[in-house]
N, C-alpha and C positions, 0 to 999 in steps of 0.2 A: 597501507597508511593512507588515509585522508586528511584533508584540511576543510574547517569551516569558511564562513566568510570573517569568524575571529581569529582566522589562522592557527587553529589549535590543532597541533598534531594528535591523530590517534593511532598509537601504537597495540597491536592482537595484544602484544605481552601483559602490558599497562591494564588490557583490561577482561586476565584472564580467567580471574575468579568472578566474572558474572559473565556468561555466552549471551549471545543476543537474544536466545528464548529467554535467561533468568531477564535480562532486562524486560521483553515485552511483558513478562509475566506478573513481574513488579509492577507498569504502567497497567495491566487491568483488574490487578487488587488494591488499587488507591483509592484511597474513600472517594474524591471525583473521580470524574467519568476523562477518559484518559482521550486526548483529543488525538488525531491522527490524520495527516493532511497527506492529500493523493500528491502522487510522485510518477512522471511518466522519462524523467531519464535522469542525467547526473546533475542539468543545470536546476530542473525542478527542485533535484532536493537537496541542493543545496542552498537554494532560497530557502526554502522550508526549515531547513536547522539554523539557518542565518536569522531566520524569524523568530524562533524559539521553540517551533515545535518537539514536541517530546520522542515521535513516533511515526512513521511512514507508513502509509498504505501504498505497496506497486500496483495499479490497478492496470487490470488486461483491458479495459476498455481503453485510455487514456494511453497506455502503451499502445496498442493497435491501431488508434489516433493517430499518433506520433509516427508509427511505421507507413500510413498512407493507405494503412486498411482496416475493413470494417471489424467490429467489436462479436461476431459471428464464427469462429476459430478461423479465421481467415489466415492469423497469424501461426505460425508454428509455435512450439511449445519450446523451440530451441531460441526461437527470434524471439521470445519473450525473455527466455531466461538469459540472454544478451543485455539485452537495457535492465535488467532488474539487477545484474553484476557493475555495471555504472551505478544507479540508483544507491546499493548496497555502499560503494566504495564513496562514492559521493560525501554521504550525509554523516557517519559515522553515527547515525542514528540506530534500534533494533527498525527492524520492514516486516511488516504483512504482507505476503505478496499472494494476491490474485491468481489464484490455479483453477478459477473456471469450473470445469465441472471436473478434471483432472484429464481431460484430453484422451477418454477413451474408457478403460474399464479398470480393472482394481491394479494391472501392473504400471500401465500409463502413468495412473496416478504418481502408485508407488516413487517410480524414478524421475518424477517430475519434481517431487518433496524433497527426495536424496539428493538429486543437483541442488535445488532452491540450500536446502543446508549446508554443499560443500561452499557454496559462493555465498554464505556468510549471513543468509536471511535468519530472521527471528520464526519467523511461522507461513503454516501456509493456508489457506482459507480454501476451502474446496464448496462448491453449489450444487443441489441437489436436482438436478437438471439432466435431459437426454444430450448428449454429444451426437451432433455439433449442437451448442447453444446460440441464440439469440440476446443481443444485450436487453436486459426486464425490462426497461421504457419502451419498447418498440414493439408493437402488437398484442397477440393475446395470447399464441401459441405457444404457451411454456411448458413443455409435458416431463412433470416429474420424473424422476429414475426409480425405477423399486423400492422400497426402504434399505432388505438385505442386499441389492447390491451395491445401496453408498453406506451401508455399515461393514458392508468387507473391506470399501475404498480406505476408510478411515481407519480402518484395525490394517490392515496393511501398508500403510503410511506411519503409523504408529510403529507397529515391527521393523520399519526402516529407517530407522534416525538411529544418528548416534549420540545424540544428545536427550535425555531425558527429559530439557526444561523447553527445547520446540515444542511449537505452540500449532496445534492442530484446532482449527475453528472449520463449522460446520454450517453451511449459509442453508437456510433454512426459504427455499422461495415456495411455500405452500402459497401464502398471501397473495405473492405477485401473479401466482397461474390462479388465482382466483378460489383455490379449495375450498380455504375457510379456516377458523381460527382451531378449531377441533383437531385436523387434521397436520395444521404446524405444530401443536406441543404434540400430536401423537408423533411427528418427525423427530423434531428435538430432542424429545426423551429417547427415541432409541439409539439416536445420534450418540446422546451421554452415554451410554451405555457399552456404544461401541469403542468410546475409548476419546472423542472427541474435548477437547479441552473449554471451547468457548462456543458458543451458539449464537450467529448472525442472521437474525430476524430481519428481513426485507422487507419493505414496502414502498407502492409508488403513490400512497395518498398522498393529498393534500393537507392532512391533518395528523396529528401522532396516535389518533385513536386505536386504529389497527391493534398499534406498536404497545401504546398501551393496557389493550385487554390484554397481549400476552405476555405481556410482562406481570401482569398480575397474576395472571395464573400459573405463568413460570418459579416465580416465588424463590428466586436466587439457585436452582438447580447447579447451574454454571453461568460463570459471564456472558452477559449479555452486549453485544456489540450491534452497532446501527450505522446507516450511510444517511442522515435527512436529506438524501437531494431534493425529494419533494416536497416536504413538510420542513424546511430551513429556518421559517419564523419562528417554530417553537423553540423561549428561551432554553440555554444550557441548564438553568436551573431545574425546566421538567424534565430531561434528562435525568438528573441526580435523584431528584425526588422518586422517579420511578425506579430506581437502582440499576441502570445502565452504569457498562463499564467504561465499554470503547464507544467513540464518534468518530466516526469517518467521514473529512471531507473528500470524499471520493473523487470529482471530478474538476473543481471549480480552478484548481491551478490552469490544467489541460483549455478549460474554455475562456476563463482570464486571458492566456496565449490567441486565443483562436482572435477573439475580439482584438489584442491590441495588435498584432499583425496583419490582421486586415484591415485596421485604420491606417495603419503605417503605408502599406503595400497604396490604397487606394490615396492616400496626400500625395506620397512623393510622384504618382505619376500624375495628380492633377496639378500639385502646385509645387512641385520639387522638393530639398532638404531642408528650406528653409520655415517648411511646416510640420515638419517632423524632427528636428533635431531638438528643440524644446520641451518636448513630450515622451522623448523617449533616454533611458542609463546612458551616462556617459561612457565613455573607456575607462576611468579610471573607476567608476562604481564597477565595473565587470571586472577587472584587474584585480578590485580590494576583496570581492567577492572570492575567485579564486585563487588571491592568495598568489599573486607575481610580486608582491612583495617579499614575502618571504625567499621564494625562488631564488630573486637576483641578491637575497643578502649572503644566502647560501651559496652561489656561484661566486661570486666576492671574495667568501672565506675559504671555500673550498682552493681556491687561485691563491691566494697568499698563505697556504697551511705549510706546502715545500716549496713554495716559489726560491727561494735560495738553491734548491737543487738545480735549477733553470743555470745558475753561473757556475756552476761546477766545473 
């Protein structure tokens, strides 16, 4: 069971005829382009459903963040899939979660997809990247994985669900290691092939050009998903026009945090609380958030449901 910041319970039962793969599945066959804002633990996303988002990205960088290390597999793949079970129960939202390049080779992966599902995720996104990875904004050394060995990773993630409608998406970093656009559809397409359900084209321009030749040439094969961290000015509108499904704000909750906590952190010790208490949620906005309303009406009723047995 979850709560929003509307306090709306979500019950598995209530919503057993669609699993969280049919939900993501639904948000990337929607004639727009399905928004999906990063999420690195429980309080993230449930701002994020409190805002209206449709859809959650768990990202491993922003997770890795949050644990005090770097975006490099620094993390375990167990300590990931820890906060992405927060994440999960949090938002009652479907979640993408971030599985990197899958932590190793094709069984890695495998049981890394079959946890992410037992604990409730919608899909999992896997990078075509050598283990250990480097997060793609940081240098230049991104050295692709074979084709057929992240088409075994994905035919074997596939054989291990038990749900038909998880959602297997295929991050495509030909772009970011610099290949070239020839070499990303020749990925992607074998990606589809192997059984991959959506195709995440990356890139760290400045501009959607990249993003756009291969979208052009991609020509609706399978959904196509994107992260603009770089290229952010381009309206949603070229999104759509290009027949993009998914956006991913990947990062910007994660560094939103980073900024207002070290404003916070650096007033209070120059000028105390009383430059900080105006700027930053009150108690009772954190409360209405999590839903300690509802709690204590429940504690309330739960206490006068047999209270007569008390005088017996």
């Amino acid at each position: 069971m979850t709560t929003t910041g509307s306090q709306q319970l979500h019950w598995p039962e209530a919503e057993a005829e669609a699993s969280p793969g049919a939900r993501l599945r639904a948000l990337l066959t929607s004639p727009e382009p399905a928004l999906l804002m990063g999420a690195h633990d429980g309080l993230s996303a449930r701002i994020a459903a409190d805002s209206g988002f449709p859809g959650l990205w768990a990202s491993g960088f922003c997770i890795s963040t949050a644990l005090g290390v770097r975006d490099s597999d620094e993390a375990s793949w167990t300590d990931l899939l820890g906060m992405i079970a927060r994440v999960v129960e949090a938002a009652g939202l479907p979640v993408l979660v971030d599985g990197d390049t899958g932590y190793g080779n094709f069984n890695t992966a495998r049981l890394f997809t079959a946890q992410a599902e037992r604990i409730g995720a919608a899909g999992v996104c896997l990078e075509d990247k050598i283990f250990p990875k480097m997060n793609s904004f940081v240098g230049d050394a991104h050295a692709l994985a074979p084709i057929g060995e992240f088409c075994g990773k994905i035919a074997a993630c596939r054989e291990v669900l038990t749900d038909p409608e998880f959602v297997v998406v295929a991050r495509v970093e030909a772009l970011i290691a610099g290949a070239g656009l020839a070499e990303a559809l020749r990925r992607a397409e074998a990606y589809r092939r192997a059984g991959a359900d959506a195709i995440f084209i990356h890139s760290r321009q400045s501009t959607i050009k990249e993003i756009a030749e291969f979208a052009g040439e991609w020509d609706g094969r399978l959904p196509l998903v994107i992260a603009p961290t770089t290229y952010h000015s381009t309206p949603l509108e070229e999104f759509a026009e290009l027949g993009i499904s998914g956006v991913i704000w990947a990062n910007q909750s994660m560094r939103a945090a980073v900024t207002a906590m070290r404003q916070a952190c650096r007033s209070l010790l120059a000028e105390g609380p009383k430059a900080v208490e105006p700027t930053i949620a009150t108690l009772n906005e954190v409360f209405t958030l999590m839903g300690y309303q509802k709690l204590a009406a429940d504690e309330e009723r739960y206490a006068r449901l047999h209270s007569d047995l008390d005088d017996s």
